[in-house]
C-alpha positions in Angstrom: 2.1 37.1 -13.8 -1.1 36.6 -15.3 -4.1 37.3 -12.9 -5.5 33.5 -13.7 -2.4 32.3 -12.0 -3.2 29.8 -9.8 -0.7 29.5 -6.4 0.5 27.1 -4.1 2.0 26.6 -0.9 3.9 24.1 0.1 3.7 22.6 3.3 7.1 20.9 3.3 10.4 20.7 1.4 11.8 17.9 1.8 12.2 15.4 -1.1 9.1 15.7 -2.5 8.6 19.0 -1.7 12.1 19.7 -3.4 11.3 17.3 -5.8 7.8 19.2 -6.9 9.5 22.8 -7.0 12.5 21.1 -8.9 10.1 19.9 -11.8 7.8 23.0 -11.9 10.8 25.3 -12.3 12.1 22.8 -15.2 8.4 21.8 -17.1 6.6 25.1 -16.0 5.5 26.4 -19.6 4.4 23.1 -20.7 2.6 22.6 -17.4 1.0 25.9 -17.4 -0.4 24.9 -20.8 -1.7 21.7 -19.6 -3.4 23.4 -16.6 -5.0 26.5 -18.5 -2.8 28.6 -16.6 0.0 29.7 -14.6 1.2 27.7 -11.7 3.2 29.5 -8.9 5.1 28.1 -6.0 4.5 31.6 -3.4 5.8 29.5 -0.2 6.9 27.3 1.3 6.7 25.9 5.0 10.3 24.7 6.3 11.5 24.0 10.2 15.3 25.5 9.3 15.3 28.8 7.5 18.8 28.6 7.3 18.9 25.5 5.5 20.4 25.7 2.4 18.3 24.9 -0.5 18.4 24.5 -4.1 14.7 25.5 -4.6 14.2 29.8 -5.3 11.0 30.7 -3.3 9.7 32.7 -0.6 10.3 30.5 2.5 8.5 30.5 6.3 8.4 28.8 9.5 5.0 30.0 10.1 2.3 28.3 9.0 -0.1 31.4 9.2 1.8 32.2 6.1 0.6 30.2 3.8 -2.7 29.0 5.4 -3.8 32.8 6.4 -2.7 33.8 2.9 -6.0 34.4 0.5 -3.3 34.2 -2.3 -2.7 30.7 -1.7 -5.5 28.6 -3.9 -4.0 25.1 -3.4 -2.0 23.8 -0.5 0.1 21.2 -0.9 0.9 18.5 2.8 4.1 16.9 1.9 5.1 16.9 5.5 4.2 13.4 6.2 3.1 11.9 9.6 -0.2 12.6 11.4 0.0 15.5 13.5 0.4 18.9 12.6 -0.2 17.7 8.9 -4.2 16.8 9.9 -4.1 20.3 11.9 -2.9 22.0 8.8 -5.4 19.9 6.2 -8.3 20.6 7.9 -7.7 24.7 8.5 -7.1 24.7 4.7 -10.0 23.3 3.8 -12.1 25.4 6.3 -10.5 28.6 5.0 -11.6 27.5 1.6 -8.3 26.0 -0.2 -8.0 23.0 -2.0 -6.0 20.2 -0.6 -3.1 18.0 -2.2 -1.1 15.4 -0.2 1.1 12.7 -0.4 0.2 11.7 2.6 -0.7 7.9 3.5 -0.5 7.7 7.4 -2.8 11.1 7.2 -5.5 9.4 4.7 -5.6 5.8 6.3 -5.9 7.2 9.8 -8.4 10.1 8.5 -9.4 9.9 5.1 -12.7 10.4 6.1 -12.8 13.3 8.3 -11.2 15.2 5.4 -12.9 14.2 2.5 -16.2 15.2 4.3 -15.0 18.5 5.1 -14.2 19.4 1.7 -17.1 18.3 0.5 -18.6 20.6 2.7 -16.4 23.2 1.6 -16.6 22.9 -1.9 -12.5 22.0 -2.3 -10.7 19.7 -4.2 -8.9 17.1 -2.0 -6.1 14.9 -4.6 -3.9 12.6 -3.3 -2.4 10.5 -6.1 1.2 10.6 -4.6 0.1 9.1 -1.3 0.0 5.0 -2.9 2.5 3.9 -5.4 4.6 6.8 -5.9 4.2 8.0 -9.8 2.0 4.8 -10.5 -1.8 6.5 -11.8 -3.5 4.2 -9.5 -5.7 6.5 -7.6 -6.7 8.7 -11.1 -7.7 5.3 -12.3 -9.8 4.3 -9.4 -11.3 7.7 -9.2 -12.3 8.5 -12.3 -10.9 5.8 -15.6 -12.6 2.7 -13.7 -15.7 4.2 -11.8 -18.2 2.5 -14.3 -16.9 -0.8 -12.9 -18.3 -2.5 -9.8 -14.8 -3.4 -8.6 -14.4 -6.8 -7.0 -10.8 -6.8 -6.1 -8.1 -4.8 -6.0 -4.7 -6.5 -5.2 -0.8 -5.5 -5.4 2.6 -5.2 -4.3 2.8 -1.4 -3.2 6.3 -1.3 -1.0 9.3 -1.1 -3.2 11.4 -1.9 0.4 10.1 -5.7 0.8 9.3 -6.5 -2.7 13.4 -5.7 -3.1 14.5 -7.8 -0.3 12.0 -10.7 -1.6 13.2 -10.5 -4.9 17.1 -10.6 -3.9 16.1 -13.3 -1.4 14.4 -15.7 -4.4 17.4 -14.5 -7.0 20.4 -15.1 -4.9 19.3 -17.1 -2.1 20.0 -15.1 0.6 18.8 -14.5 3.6 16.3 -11.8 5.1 19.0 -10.0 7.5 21.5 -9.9 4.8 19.5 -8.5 2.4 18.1 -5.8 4.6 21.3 -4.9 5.5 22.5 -4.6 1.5 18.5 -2.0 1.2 19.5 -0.5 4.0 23.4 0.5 2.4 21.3 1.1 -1.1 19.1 3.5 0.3 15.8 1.4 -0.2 15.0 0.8 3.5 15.2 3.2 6.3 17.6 3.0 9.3 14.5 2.3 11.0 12.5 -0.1 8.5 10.2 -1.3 10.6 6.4 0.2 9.0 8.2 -1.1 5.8 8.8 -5.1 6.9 5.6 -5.2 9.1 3.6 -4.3 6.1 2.1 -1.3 8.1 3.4 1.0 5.1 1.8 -1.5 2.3 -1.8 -1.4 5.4 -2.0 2.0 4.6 -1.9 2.0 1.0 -4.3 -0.1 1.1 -6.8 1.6 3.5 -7.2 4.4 1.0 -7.3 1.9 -2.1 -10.2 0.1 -0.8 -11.9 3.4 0.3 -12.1 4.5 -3.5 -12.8 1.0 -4.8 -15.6 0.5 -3.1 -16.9 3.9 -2.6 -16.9 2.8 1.5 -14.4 4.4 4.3 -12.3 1.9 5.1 -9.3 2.6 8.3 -5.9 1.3 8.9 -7.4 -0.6 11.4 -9.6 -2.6 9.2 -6.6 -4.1 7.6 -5.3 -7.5 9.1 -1.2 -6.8 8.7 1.6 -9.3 8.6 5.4 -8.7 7.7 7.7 -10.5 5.8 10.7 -10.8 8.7 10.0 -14.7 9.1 10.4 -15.4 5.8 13.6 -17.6 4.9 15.5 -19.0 2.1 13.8 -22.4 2.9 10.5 -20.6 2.3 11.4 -19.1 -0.9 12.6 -22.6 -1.9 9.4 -24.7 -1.4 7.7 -22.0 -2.9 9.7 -22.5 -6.0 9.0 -26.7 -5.5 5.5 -25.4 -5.7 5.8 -23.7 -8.5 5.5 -20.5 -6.6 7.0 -17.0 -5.7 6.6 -15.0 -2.3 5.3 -11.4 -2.4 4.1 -9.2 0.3 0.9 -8.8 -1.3 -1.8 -6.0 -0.2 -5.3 -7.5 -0.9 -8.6 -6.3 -1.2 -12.3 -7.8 -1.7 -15.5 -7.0 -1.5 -17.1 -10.0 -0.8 -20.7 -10.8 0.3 -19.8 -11.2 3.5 -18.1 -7.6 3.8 -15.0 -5.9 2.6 -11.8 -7.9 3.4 -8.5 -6.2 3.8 -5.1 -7.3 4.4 -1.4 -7.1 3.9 0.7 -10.6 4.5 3.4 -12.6 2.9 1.2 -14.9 -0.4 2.2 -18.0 -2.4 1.7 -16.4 -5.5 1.8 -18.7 -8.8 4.8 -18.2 -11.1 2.0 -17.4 -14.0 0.3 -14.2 -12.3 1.3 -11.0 -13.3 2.5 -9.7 -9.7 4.7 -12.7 -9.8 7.1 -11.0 -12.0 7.4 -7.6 -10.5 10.8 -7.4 -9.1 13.0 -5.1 -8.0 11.7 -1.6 -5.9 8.6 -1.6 -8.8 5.4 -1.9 -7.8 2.1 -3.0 -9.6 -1.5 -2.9 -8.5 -3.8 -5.4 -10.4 -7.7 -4.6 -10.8 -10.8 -6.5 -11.2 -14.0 -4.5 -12.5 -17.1 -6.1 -13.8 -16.9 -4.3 -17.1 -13.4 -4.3 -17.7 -11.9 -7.3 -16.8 -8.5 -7.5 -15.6 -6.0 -4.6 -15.7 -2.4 -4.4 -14.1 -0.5 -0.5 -13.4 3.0 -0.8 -13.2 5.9 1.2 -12.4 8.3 3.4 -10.0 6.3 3.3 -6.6 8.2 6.1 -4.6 11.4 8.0 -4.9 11.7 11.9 -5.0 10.5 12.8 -9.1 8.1 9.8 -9.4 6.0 11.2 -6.0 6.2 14.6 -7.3 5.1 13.8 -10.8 2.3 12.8 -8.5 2.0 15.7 -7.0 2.2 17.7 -9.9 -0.3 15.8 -11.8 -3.1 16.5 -8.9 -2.3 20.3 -8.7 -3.0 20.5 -12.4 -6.3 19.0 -12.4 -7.3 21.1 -8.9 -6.2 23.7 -11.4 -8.1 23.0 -14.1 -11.0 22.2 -11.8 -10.8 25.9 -10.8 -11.0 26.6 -14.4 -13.9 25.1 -14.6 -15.8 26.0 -11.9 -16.1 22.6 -10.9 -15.0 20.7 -8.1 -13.1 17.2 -8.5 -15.5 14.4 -6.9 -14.6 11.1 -5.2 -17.1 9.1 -5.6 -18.0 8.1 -1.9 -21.4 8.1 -0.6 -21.9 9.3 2.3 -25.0 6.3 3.3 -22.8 3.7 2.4 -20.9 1.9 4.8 -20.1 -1.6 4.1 -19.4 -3.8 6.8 -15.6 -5.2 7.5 -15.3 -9.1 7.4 -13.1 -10.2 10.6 -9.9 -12.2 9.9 -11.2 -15.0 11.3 -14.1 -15.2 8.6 -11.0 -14.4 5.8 -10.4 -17.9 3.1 -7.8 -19.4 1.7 -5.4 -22.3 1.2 -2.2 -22.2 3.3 1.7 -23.2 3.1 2.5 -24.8 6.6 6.0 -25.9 7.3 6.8 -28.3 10.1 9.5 -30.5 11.9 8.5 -33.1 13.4 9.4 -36.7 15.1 10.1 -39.2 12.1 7.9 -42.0 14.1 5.4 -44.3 12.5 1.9 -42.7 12.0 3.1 -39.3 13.0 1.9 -37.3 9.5 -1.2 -39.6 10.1 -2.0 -37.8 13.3 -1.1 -34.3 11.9 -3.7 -34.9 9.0 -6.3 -36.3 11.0 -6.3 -32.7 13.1 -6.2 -30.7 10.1 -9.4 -33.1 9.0 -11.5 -32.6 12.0 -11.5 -28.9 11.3 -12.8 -29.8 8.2 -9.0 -29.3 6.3 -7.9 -30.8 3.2 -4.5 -31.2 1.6 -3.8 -29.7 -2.1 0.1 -30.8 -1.9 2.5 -32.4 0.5 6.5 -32.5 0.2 8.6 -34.2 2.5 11.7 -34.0 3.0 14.2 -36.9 4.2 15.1 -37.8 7.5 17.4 -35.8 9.4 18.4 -36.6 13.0 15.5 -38.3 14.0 13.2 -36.0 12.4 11.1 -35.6 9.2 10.2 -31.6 7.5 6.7 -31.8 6.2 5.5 -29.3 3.9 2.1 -28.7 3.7 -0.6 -27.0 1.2 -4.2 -26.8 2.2 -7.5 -26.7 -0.2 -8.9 -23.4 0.6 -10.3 -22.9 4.4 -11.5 -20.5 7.3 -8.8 -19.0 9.2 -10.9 -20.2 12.0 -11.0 -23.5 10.6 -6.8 -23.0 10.5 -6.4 -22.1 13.8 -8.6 -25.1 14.8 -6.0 -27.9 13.0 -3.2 -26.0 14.2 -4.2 -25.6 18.1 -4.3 -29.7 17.8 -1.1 -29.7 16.5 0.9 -27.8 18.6 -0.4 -29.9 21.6 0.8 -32.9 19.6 3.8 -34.6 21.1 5.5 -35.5 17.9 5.6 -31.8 17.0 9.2 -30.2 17.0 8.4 -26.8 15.8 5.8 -25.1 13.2 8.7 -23.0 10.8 6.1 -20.8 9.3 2.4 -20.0 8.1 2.2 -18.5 4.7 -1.4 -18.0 3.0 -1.3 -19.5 -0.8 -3.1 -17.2 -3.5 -5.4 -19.2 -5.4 -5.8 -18.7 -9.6 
């Protein structure tokens, strides 16, 4: 082995883990080239030694092995989850390792702790595998697009709900039947729940608007709802509208402070995100200087996370090469302030049932008007059993201003029931 090799320890081999020794073993010449040198896998962390595994390497249950071991230039977390993975980061950073890590729940919650400390440090910290699987998002935001003031960086980043919305607006089927079918597939857990609550997508987006607008910005900056009320009659109007629903991660930086949030959106049939289907995922960019740009492709799975992986341990390679250390752009004076929901803008789908009486919408608009509410579009539907279903689509307004019309509303007699709230993104 030549004595520029650079080595690595794994903490983790699971399916990434697996997945990164997998294609080092199988492109290790050509990725030794790319890097300027040698890459060696010298251990790996596991809980089972007895395991059986496909991967050749030195394994250990001790993580003294690879963290105490002054042989070990990179580590790479592919452990997931909070705790020890944080435990483990921050002692390879203090004993002068470079970090890589697929890890979102680690970077959302933490992100900031650890990117200070290897700053102190002099190490590398890469992370390209933690949002959108193999999709060069972060590498983008990091380095292609950092001569851009970024004003917005939006996207559909969890394959799990993006498939069951798609299935729902091919086939016309509802939610629990198509979680049931990702579930049997294999593209939702048995437990799916971070998935359909859009804490997984929250996440993503914590560390996406951390390197877009060079501010730290936490999981619980990001307002978060799921897609589990979402129905075929949804989908439906949406389509009347000329409309598709995405979970869609969203981030601004606005005058008023940097806006964050995952939720169900109305998104025109003409956008770009509207025709990512499937598991893919896509993150569209706004930058001053470049305009609009879309990235597109695989956003998890076992060889796309690892070609992740992969990609960051080469440059922390070559960064070694070079002397140089890889830097994130953050400053540490800047902190932007985080706009409160209640602040956040936008136009709104509202589905209702209601008594089909004489004057009865004329009551509903006049509470939507005193908070200062105006309609864009209104369909509705014919009477049913003594009731009407109204949908409608606001003009853009507070949340506040939302709440406001709909507090009147529910108090209103002639209400039967408020179906569901979706926000509308405008072109």
């Amino acid at each position: 082995m030549s004595d520029n090799s650079v080595n690595i320890g794994l903490l983790g081999l699971g399916t990434v883990g697996g997945g990164v020794a997998a294609v080092l073993a199988q492109n290790g010449a050509a990725i030794a080239a790319r890097a300027g040198c040698p890459l060696r896998l010298k251990a790996a962390l596991v809980r089972d030694l007895g395991k059986r595994r496909e991967a050749e390497l030195p394994l250990t249950a001790n993580p003294e092995d690879i963290l105490g071991d002054e042989d070990v230039h990179i580590v790479a977390e592919l452990l997931g989850g909070v705790e020890p993975a944080r435990t483990y980061v921050l002692e390879a950073l203090r004993r002068k390792k470079s970090v890589v890590t697929a890890n979102k729940d680690l970077l959302a919650l933490h992100g900031e702790e650890i990117f200070r400390l290897a700053a102190a440090n002099g190490q590398d910290v890469y992370f390209e595998g933690a949002v959108a699987g193999g999709i060069p998002i972060i590498a983008a935001l990091r380095a292609s697009l950092t001569a851009n003031n970024i004003s917005s960086v939006m996207g559909i980043i969890n394959g799990t709900t993006n498939y069951i919305l798609s299935a729902m607006t091919e086939q016309g089927r509802e939610f629990e039947a198509v979680l049931r079918e990702a579930r049997e597939l294999g593209y939702a857990e048995s437990d799916p729940t971070a998935d359909i609550e859009g804490l997984d997508a929250a996440r993503k987006l914590a560390i996406l608007a951390t390197l877009a607008f060079h501010t730290p910005v936490r999981l619980p900056d990001v307002y978060v709802e799921g897609i589990a009320n979402i129905t075929a009659a949804d989908i439906s109007y949406a389509r009347e509208l000329g409309c598709v629903i995405k979970l869609l991660a969203i981030a601004r930086n606005t005058e008023e402070g940097v806006e964050t949030r995952v939720h169900p959106t109305l998104l025109p049939e003409r956008h770009p995100l509207a025709t990512v289907r499937d598991v893919f995922n896509a993150v569209y960019v706004v930058g001053d200087a470049l305009g609009e740009s879309m990235f597109y492709g695989r956003g998890a799975g076992a060889l796309p996370t690892a070609s992740a992986v992969l990609s960051d341990i080469i440059q922390v390679a070559r960064n070694r090469q070079a002397g140089a250390q890889g830097r994130l752009g953050l400053d540490a004076d800047r902190r932007l302030p985080i706009k409160p929901a209640s602040d956040y803008k936008s136009s709104y789908y509202v589905r209702l049932k209601v008594k089909d009486e004489p004057r009865v919408f004329a009551s509903i608009a006049l509470f939507f008007a005193e908070a200062g509410i105006s309609f864009a579009s209104i369909i509705q539907k014919p009477r049913r059993n003594g009731n009407a279903e109204i949908v409608l689509v606001t003009h853009p307004c507070r949340e506040s201003q939302l709440e406001q019309a709909l507090t009147a509303t529910r108090a209103y007699d002639n209400l039967e029931k408020i179906y569901n709230i979706i926000r509308v993104l405008q072109d």
